[in-house]
N, C-alpha and C positions, 0 to 999 in steps of 0.2 A: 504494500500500500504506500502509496507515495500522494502527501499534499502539501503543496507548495505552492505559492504565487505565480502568476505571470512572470513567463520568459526567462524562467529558476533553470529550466534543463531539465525537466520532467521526460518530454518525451524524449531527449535523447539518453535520459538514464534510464527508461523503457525498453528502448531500442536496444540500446548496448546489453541490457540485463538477459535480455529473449535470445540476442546473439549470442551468447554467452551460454544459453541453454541448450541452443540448438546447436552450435557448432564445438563447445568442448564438452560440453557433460552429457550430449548426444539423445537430449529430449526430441522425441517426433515434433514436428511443429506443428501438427494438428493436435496436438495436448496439452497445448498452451490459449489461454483463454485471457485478453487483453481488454479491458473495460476501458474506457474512458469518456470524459463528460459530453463533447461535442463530434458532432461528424466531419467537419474541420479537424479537429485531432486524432481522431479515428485512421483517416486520411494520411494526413504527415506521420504518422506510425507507423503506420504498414509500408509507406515508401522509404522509410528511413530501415524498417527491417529489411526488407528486399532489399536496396542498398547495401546491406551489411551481410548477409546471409544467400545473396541470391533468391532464383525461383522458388525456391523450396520455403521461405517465407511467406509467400503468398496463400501457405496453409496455416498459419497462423491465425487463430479466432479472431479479430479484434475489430472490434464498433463499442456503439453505445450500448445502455444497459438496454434503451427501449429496440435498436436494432437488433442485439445478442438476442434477445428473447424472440423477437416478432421470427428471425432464425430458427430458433430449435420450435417454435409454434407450428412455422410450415415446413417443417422435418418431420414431427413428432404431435402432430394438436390433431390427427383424425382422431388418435386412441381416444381422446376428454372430448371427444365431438366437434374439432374446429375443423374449418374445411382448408386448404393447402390453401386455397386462392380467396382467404380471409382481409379485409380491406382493414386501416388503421383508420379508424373518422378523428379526426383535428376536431379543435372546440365548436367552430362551426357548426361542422356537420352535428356535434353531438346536442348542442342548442337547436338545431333542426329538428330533432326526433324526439327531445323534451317538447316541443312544444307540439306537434304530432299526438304525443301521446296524452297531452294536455286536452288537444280539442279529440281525443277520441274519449278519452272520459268523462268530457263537458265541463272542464275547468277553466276558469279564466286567467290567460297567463299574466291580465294586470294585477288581480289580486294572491297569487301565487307565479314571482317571477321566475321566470324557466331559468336565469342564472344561480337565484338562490337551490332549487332544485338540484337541478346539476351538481352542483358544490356540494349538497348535502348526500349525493349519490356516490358522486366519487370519495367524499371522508369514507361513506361507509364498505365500497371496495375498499381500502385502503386499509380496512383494519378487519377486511375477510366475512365483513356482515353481508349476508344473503339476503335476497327480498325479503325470503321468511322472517330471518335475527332482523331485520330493521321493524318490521312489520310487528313483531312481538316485544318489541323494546320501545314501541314508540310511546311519546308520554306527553306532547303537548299535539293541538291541532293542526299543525303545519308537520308536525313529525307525520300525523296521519295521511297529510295528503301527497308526504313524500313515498310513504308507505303505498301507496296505491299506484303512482306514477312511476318507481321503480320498478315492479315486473313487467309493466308494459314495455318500458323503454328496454329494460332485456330481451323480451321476446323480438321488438322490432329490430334491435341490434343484430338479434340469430336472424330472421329474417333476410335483413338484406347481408348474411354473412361480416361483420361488422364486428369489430373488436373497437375496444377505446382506449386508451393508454392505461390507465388504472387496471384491466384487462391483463396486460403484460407484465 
């Protein structure tokens, strides 16, 4: 784990550490697994291990945490039910399909905003709450109407094949 500021030599102590694995201690580089925060740097890492290692670098894992996963999803996601050709929706599209599932329930997105919604959908992914566990933990009336607009907006998700980040 390496954290350190801007322009510290991060990814060249990445590069060099991976080189180091794959060329003297004889690690496959496909079992090697590189995180980093942006696709920008994602980027300049892997050119800098190729650089350093040759072709054989180019089997090295490395993106982001949200690209590494959305990877092993369309590798590995038919087994949990995800289909290989699973789409990422950005906030947009996912403010799209709150508010979808808003007028399919007959709620009004002025007085229940599709942001606050949202937000309270993704906390609750985030800490592995199911429509169910929202739905049986809810305690005020707005918890209620979040309770209700969550399994719709997952069904419509699986629907158009749709994952959202919180998802990954």
């Amino acid at each position: 784990l390496i954290l350190a500021g801007a322009g510290s030599g991060k990814t060249r102590v990445l590069a060099h550490r991976i080189a180091y694995l794959v060329g003297v201690s004889g690690v496959p580089p496909w079992r090697i697994l590189a995180v980093t925060f942006t696709n920008k740097a994602a980027s300049e890492l892997r050119d800098r291990i190729i650089s350093l290692v040759g072709e054989g670098g180019r089997d090295v894992q490395a993106g982001t945490f949200h690209a590494l996963c959305a990877r092993v999803l369309r590798q590995d996601g038919e087994a949990i039910g995800i289909s290989r050709r699973f789409v990422i929706y950005d906030t947009d599209d996912q403010m799209s399909v709150v508010k979808r599932a808003l007028k399919d329930l007959d709620l009004d997105a002025k007085q229940f905003p599709p942001r606050m919604i949202l937000s309270r959908i993704s906390n609750a992914k985030n800490v592995r709450a199911t429509p169910d566990d929202f739905r049986n933990q809810a305690e005020t009336y707005n918890d209620e109407i979040v309770a209700r607009v969550y399994p719709v907006y997952q069904q419509m998700l699986r629907q158009y094949q749709a994952l959202d980040f919180d998802d990954l």
